[in-house]
C-alpha positions as CSV (number, residue, x, y, z in Angstrom):
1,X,-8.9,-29.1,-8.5
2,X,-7.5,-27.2,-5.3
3,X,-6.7,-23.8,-4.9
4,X,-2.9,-25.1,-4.6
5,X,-3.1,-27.2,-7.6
6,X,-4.4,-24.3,-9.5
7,X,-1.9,-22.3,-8.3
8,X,1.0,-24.7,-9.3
9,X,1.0,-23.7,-13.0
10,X,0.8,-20.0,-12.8
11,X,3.7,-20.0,-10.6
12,X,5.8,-22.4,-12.7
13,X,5.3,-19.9,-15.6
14,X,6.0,-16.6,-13.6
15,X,9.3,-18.1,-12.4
16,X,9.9,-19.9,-15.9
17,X,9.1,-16.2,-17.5
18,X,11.4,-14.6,-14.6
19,X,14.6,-16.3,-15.7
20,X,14.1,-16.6,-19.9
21,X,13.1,-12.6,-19.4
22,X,16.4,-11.4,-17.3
23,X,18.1,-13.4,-19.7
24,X,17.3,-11.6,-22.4
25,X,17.1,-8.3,-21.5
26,X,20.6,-8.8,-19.8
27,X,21.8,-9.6,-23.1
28,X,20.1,-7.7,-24.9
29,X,21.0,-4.4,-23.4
30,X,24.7,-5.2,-22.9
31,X,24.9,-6.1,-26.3
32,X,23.1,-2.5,-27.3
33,X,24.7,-0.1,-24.9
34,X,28.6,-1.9,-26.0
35,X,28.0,-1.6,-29.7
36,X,26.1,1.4,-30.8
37,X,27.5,4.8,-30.4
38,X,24.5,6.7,-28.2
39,X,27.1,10.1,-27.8
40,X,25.3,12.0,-30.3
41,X,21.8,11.4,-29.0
42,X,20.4,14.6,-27.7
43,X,18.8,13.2,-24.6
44,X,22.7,12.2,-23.7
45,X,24.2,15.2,-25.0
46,X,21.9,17.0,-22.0
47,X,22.3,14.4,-19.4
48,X,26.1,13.6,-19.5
49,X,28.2,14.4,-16.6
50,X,25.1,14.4,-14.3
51,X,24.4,11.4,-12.1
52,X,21.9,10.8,-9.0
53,X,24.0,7.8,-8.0
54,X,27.5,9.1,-8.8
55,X,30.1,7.7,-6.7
56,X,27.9,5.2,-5.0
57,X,28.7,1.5,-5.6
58,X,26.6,-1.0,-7.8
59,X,25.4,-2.5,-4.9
60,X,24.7,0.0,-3.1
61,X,23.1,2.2,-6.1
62,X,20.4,-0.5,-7.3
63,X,18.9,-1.2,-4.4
64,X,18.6,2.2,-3.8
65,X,17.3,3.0,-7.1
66,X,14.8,0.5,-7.1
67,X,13.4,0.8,-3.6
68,X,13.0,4.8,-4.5
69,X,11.0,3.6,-7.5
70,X,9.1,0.9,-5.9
71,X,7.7,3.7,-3.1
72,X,6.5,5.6,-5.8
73,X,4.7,2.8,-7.9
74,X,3.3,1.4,-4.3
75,X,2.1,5.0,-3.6
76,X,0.7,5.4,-6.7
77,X,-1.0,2.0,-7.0
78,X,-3.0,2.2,-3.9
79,X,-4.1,5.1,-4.6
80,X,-5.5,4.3,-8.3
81,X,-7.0,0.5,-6.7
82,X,-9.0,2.9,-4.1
83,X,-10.4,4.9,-6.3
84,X,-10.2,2.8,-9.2
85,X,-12.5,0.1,-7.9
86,X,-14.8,2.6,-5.9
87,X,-15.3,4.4,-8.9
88,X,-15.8,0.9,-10.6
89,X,-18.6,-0.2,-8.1
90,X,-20.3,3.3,-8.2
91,X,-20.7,3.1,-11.8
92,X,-22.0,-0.3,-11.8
93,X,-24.8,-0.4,-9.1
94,X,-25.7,3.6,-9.9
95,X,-28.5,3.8,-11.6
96,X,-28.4,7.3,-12.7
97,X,-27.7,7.4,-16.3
98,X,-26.0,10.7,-16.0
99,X,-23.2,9.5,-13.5
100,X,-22.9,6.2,-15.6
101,X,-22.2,8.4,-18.4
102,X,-19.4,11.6,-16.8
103,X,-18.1,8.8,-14.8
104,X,-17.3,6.0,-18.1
105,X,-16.3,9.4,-20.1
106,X,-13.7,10.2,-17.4
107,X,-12.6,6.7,-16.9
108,X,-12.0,6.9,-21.1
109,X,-10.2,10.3,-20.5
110,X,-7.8,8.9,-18.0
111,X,-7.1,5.9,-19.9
112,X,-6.6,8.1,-23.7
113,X,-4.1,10.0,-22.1
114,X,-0.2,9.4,-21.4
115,X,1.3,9.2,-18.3
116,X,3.7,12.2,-19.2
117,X,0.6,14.3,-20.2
118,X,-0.6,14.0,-16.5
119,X,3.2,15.3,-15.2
120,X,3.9,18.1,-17.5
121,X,-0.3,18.8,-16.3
122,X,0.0,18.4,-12.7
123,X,3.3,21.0,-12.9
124,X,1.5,23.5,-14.8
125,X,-1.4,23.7,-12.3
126,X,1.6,24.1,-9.0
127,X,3.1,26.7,-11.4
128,X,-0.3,28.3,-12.4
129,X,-1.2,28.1,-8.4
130,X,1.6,30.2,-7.8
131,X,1.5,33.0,-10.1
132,X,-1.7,34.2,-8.8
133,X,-1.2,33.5,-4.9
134,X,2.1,33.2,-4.6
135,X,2.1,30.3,-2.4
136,X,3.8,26.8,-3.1
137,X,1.1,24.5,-3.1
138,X,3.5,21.3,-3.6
139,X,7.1,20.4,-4.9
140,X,7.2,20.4,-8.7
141,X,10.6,18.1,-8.4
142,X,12.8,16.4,-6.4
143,X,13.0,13.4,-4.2
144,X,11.3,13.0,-0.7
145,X,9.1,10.5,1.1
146,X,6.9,13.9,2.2
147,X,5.1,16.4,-0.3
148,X,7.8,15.3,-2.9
149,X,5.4,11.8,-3.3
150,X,1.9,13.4,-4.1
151,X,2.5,14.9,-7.6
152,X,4.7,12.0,-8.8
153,X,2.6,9.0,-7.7
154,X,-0.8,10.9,-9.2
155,X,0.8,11.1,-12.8
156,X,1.7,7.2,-12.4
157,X,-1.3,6.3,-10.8
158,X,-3.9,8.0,-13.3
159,X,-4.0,5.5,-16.2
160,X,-3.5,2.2,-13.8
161,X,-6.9,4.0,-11.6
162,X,-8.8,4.5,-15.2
163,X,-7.7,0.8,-16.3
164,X,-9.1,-0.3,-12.3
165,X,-12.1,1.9,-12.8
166,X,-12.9,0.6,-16.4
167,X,-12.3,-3.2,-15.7
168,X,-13.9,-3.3,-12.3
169,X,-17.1,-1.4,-13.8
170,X,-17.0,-4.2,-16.8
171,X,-16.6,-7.1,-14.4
172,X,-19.7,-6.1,-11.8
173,X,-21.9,-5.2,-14.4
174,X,-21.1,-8.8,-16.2
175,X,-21.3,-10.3,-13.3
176,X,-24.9,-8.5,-11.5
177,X,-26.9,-9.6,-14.7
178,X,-25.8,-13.2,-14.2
179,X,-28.9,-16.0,-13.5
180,X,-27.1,-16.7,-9.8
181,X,-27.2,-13.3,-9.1
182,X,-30.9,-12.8,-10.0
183,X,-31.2,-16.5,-8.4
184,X,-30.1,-14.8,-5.0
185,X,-32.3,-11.8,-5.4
186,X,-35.6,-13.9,-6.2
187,X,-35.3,-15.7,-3.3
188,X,-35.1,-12.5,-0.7
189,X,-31.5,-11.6,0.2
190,X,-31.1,-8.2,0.9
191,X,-28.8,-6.3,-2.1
192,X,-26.0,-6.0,0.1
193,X,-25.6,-9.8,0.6
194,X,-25.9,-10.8,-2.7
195,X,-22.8,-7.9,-3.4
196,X,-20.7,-9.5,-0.9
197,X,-21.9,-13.0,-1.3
198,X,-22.1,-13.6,-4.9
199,X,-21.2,-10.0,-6.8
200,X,-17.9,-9.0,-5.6
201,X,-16.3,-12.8,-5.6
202,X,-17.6,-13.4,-8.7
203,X,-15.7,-10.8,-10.2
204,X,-12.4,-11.0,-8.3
205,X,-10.6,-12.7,-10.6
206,X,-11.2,-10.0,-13.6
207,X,-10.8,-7.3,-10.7
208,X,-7.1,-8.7,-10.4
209,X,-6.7,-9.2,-13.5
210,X,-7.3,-5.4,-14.6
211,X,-4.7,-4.7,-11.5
212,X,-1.9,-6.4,-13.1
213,X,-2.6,-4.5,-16.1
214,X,-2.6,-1.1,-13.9
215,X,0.9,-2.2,-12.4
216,X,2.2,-2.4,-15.6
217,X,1.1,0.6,-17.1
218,X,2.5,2.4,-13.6
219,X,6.0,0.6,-14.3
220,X,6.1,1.0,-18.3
221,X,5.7,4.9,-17.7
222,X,8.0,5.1,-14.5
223,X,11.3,6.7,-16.1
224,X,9.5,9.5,-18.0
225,X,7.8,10.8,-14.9
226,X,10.7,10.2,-12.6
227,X,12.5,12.4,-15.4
228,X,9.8,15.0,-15.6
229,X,9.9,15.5,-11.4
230,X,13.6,14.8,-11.1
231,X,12.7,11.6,-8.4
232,X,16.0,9.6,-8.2
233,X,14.4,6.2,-8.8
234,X,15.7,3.5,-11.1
235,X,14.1,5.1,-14.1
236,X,15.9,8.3,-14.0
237,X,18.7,6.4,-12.7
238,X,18.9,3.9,-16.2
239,X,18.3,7.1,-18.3
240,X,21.5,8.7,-16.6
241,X,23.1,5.1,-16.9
242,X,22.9,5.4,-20.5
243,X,24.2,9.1,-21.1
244,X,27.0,8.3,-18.9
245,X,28.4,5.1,-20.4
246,X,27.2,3.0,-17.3
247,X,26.5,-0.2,-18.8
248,X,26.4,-2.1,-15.5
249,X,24.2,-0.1,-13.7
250,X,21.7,-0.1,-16.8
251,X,21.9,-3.5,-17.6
252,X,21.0,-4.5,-13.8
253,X,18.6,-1.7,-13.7
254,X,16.4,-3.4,-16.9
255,X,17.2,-6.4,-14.9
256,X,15.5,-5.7,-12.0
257,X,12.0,-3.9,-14.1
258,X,12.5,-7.6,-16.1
259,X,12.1,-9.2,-12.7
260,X,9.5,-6.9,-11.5
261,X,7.1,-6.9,-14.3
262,X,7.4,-10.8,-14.2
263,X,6.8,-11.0,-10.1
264,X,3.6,-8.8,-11.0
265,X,2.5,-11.4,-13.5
266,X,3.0,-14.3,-10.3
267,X,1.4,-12.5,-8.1
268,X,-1.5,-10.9,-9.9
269,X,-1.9,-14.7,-11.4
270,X,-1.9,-16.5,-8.4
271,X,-4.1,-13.7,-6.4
272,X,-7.0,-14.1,-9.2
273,X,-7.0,-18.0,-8.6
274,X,-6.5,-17.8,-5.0
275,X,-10.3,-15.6,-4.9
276,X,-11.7,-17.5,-7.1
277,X,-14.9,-19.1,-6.4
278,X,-15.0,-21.9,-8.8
279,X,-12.3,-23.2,-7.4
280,X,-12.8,-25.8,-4.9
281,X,-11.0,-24.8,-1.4
């Protein structure tokens, strides 16, 4: 089987999965946001009258909304894969048993924890920071492709870099034990090769597969922290939807996270297949 064989079914099912899941959740929260009465929830009570996208058009506001949140799940990904799978290959060719240890005990840490733990955190310690020196370290909230980005795409990114570090870790120390692997090493090659010859391809595949489970985490916990730092995304954008009575824009909003959570299962699918070695190129 070729790679673009192998990639004919995952693709077939991302798009299949696509189109059944904007379906739904078009229907779904239409059918929600017309019949219940939402006026006397608190969060709506607090947020009504107030809008990030008031005035704009629907096409101009969901674009908009979702390119704001995509910069900040981008942002926050590549950060968590670099240190995620760093921290991932550390841990599994260290041999120290103490760094093995403090570095799988803060992988677990990052992982327990919520994404709105690390938001409400990171504020306290810019708050904290500036009671004793009286200096603003960073923006606490707001929008901005500048400072504004840092404290936002750090809460997102924590639990997708613990889920990197955790799977990657898993996968190399699976895959370094293996009989090919020792194979390589009996017959001379230096430690290096065998990493980049049979180690790291070898364990691509779960690599990618521990990504895609990092994107979602970053996009399941977007609206909280773009609510906690005030970042005019699509999060904090379908939140305001809601407490204003603006079933179109939250019903495209859920479409477009619908769409986006299926694209990463495509492309996180078809990226672990693509690297693998047992398929035949």
């Amino acid at each position: 089987m070729t790679v673009l064989a192998a990639l004919r079914l995952p693709l077939l099912h991302g798009i299949t999965a696509a189109a059944v899941t904007a379906v739904f959740v078009a229907w779904f929260t239409q059918s929600v946001l017309r019949e219940a009465d939402l006026t006397s929830l608190t969060l709506n009570v607090l947020l009504r009258g107030s809008d990030p996208f008031l005035g704009k058009p629907l096409a101009q506001a969901i674009p908009e909304a979702l390119a704001r949140s995509l910069v900040l799940v981008v942002a926050a990904l590549a950060g968590a894969a670099l240190l995620g799978v760093a921290a991932g290959a550390a841990y599994a060719l260290s041999s120290s048993r103490l760094v093995r240890s403090v570095s799988w005990g803060l992988g677990t840490v990052g992982v327990s924890l919520p994404s709105f733990f690390w938001a409400m955190l990171l504020q306290l310690v810019v708050v904290l920071w500036f009671v004793r020196t009286r200096t603003t370290l960073l923006p606490t909230a707001g929008y901005g492709l500048d400072q504004h980005l840092i404290l936002p795409a750090i809460a997102v990114g924590m639990r997708p870099a613990a889920y990197l570090f955790r799977t990657t870790a898993t996968a190399l120390e699976e895959v370094r034990h293996g009989d090919y692997v020792r194979s390589a090493r009996a017959k001379g090659l230096m430690e290096s090769l065998v990493a980049r010859r049979h180690i790291f391809p070898n364990a691509a595949p779960a690599i990618f597969g521990g990504l895609g489970l990092a994107t979602r985490s970053a996009l399941s916990s977007l609206a909280i922290v773009e609510y906690v730092f005030a970042w005019n995304g699509a999060g904090l954008g379908f939140i305001h939807a809601v407490a204003n009575g603006k079933t179109d824009f939250a019903v495209a909003t859920a479409v477009g996270f619908a769409l986006l959570f299926a694209l990463v299962g495509v492309v996180v699918g078809t990226a672990g297949r693509s690297f693998d070695p047992r398929i035949p190129r």
